[in-house]
C-alpha positions in Angstrom: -2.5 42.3 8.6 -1.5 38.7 10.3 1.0 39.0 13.3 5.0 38.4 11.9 5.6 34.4 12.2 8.4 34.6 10.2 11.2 32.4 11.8 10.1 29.1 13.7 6.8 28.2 11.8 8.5 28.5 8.3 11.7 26.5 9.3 10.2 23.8 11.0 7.9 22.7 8.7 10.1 22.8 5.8 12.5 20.2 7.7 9.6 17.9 7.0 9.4 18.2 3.4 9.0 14.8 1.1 8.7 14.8 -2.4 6.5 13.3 -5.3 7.6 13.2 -9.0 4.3 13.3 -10.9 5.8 13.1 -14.0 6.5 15.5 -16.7 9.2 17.2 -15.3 7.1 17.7 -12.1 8.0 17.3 -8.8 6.2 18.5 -5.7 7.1 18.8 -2.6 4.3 17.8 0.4 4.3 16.9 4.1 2.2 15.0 6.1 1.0 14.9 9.6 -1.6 13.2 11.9 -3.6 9.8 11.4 -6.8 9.2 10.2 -9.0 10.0 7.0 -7.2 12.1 4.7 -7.4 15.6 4.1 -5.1 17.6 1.5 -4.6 21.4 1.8 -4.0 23.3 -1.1 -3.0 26.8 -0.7 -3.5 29.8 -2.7 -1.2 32.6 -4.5 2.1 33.7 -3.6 1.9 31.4 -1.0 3.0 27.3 -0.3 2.5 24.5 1.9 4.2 26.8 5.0 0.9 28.9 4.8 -1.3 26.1 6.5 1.4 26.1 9.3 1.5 29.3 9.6 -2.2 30.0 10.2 -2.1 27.1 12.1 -4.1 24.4 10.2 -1.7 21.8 10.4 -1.5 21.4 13.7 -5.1 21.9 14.4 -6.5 19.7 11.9 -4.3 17.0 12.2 -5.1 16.3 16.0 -8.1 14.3 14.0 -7.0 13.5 10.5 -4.2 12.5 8.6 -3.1 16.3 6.7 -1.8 16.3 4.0 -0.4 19.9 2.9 1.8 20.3 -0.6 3.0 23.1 -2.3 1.6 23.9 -6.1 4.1 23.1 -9.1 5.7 26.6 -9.5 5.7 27.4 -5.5 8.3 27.2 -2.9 10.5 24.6 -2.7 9.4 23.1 -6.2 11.8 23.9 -9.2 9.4 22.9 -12.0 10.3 24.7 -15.5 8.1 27.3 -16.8 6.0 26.7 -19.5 4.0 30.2 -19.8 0.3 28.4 -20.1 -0.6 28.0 -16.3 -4.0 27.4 -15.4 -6.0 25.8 -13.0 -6.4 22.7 -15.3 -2.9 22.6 -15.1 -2.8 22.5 -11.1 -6.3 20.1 -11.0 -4.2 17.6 -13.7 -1.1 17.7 -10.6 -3.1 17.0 -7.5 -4.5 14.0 -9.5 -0.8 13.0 -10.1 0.0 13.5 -6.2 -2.7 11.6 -5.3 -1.6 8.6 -7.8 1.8 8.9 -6.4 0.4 8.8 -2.6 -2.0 6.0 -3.3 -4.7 8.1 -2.4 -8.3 7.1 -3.6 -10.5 9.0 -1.8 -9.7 12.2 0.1 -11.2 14.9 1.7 -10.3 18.1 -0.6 -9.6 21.7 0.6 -8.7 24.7 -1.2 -8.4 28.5 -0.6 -8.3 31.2 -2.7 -6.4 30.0 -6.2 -6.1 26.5 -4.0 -10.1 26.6 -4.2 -10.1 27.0 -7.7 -7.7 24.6 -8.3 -9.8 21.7 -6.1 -12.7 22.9 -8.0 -11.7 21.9 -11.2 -9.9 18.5 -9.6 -13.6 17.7 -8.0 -15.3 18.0 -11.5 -13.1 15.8 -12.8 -12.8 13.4 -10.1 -15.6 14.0 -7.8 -15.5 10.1 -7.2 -12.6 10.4 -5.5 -13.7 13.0 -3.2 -15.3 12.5 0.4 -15.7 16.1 0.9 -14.4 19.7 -0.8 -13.9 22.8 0.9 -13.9 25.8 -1.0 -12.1 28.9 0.3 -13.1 31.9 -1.8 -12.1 30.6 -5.4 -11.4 33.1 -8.1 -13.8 32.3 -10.4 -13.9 35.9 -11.9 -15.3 34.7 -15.9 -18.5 34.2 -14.0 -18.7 37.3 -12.7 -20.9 39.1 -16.0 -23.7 36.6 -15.4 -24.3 37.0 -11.8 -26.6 39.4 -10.5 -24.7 42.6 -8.9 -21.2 41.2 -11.0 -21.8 43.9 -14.2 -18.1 45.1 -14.9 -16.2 43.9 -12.1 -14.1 41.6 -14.1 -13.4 43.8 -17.0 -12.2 45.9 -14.2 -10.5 43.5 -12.0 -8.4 42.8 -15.3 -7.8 46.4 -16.7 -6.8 47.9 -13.2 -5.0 45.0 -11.9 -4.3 42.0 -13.9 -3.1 43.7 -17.4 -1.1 46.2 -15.1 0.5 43.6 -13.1 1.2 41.2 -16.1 3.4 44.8 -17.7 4.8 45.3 -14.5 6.6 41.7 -14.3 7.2 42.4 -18.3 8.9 45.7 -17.6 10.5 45.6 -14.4 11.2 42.0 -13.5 9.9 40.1 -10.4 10.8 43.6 -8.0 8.3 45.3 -9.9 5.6 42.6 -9.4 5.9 41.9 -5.9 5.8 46.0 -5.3 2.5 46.3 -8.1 0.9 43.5 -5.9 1.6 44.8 -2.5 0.8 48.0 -3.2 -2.8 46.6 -4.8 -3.8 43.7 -2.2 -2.0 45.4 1.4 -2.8 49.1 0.3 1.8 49.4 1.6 5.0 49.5 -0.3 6.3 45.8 -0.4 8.9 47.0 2.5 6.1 48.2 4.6 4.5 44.2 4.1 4.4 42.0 7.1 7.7 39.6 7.2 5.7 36.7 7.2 4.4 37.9 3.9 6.9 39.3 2.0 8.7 35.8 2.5 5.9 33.9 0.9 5.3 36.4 -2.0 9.7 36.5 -2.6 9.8 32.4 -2.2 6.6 32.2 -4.6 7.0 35.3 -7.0 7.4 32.4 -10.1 4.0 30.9 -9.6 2.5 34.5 -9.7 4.6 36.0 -12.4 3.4 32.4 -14.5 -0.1 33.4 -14.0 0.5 37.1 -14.4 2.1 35.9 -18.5 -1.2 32.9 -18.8 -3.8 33.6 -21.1 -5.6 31.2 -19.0 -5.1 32.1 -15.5 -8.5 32.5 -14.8 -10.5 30.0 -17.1 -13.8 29.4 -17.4 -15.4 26.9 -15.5 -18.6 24.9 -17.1 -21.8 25.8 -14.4 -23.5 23.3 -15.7 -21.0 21.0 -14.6 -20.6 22.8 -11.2 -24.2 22.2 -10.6 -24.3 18.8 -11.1 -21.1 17.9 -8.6 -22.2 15.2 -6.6 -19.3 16.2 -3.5 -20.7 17.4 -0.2 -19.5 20.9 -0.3 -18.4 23.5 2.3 -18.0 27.0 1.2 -15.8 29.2 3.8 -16.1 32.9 3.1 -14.5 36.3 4.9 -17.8 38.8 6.1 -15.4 41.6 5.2 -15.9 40.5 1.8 -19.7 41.2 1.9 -20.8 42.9 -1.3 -17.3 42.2 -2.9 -16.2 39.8 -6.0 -15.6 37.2 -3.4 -19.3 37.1 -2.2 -20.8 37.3 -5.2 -18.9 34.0 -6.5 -19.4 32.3 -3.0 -23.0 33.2 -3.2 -23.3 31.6 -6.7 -21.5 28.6 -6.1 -24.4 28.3 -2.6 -26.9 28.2 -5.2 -25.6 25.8 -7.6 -23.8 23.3 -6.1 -26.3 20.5 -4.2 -26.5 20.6 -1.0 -23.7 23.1 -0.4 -23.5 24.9 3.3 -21.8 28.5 3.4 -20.1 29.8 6.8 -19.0 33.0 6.7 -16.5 34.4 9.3 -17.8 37.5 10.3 -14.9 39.9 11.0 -12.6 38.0 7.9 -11.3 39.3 5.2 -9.7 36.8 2.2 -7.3 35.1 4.6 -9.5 33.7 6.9 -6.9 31.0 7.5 -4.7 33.3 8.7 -7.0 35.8 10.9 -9.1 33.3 12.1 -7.5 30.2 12.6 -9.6 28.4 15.0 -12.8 29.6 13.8 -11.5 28.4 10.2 -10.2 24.9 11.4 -14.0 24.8 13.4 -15.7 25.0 10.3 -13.3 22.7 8.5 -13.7 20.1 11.3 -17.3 20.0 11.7 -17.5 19.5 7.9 -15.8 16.3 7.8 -17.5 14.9 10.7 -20.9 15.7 8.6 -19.1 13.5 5.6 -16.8 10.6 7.1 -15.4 8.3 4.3 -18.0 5.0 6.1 
């Protein structure tokens, strides 16, 4: 469990918040800090542009980059409408609108967790507009029957926690969710969840009840496509996860994507961000000096 930040950390760097309308009704909010090559931050689930200040990332990468961090369409501050087909096509399709609106050609790309499988899908469609990508653990659970050692673990990923947590918004409203998913990702009651956290999950409890009702939450990305990107890729991984769903994806994205370099943070679990926050913005640092824009 990360140490309580709640108060400070999540104030300040809301104060900073500027917006982009992307069109369509969209309109997301983003800060910006440091100078320098461009690096954009896209967080995960039930979390939003406070989670990089929060574990620090902000602060830490933009002593030598300009940082971009924004917060996904249906997470906190955003007020984008529902629409009940969210996807990470959807999200990819957004960050290409953000970047428009920013005048951002190129950029150094880093995602974690549903962040990672967002950037993912934005690199395979734009990988010309990438100096770098940074993948965090990405969800990419469809894959999961054809890897080695992956037999099952989706069908039971989605029978004994997807399904249950789609009825559980369905039946008992956004309460129910949040307490389904706390009980299921912290092992607690959502009153027993850090502060820190249970403000992220209330702020961003739309974003994860949209997925929760999406038939394509977790869609299937081409690996034939994935193993032709042409990005210099990092792949950051929690050891905690060894043997997991996690390291079984991050294993197969090593193999397929050229040239790809895996560091795995021993004593991490899935928020390496947040446990780890130096060793994470190391890694994150030392990857973008390998790939400057030239």
């Amino acid at each position: 469990m990360v140490a309580d930040r709640t108060g400070c950390w999540y104030a300040s760097v809301m104060d900073e918040v500027a917006w982009a309308r992307i069109g369509d009704g969209v309109e997301l909010a983003y800060v910006e800090r440091g100078d320098g090559e461009p690096v954009v931050l896209v967080h995960g689930s039930l979390a939003d542009l406070g989670y990089w200040e929060q574990s620090e990332q902000l602060d830490r990468l933009s002593e030598r980059r300009r940082v971009i961090a924004y917060s996904r369409r249906h997470n906190h501050p955003n007020r984008t409408a529902v629409s009940g087909s969210h996807s990470p096509m959807v999200e990819a399709a957004d960050l290409a609108g953000l970047l428009d609106v920013l005048q951002l050609d190129r950029v150094h790309l880093v995602g974690h967790s549903y962040g990672a499988y967002t950037a993912l899908v934005y690199a395979l469609a734009h990988p010309d507009r990438l100096a770098s990508l940074t993948l965090a653990e990405p969800p990419l659970l469809a894959w999961l029957p054809d890897i080695p050692g992956g037999d099952g673990i989706e069908e039971g990923f989605m029978s004994g926690v997807w399904e249950p947590l789609g009825r559980a918004f369905v039946d008992g409203g956004d309460e129910a969710g949040l307490e389904f998913t706390a009980q299921w990702y912290f092992q607690q009651t959502f009153d027993e969840v850090d502060p820190a956290w249970q403000t992220l999950m209330r702020d961003n409890v739309v974003e994860w009840r949209e997925l929760a009702r999406s038939p394509a939450a977790f869609a299937r990305v081409d690996r034939a496509e994935v193993a032709a990107l042409p990005v210099p890729t990092l792949l950051l991984s929690g050891g905690r996860n060894a043997g997991g769903y996690n390291d079984l994806i991050d294993a197969e994205l090593l193999r397929l994507i050229p040239g790809a370099v895996r560091t795995v943070i021993a004593d991490a679990g899935h928020e390496m961000f947040l446990e780890f926050p130096e060793e994470s913005a190391r890694a994150l640092l030392e990857h973008l000096d390998r790939h400057p824009m030239g």
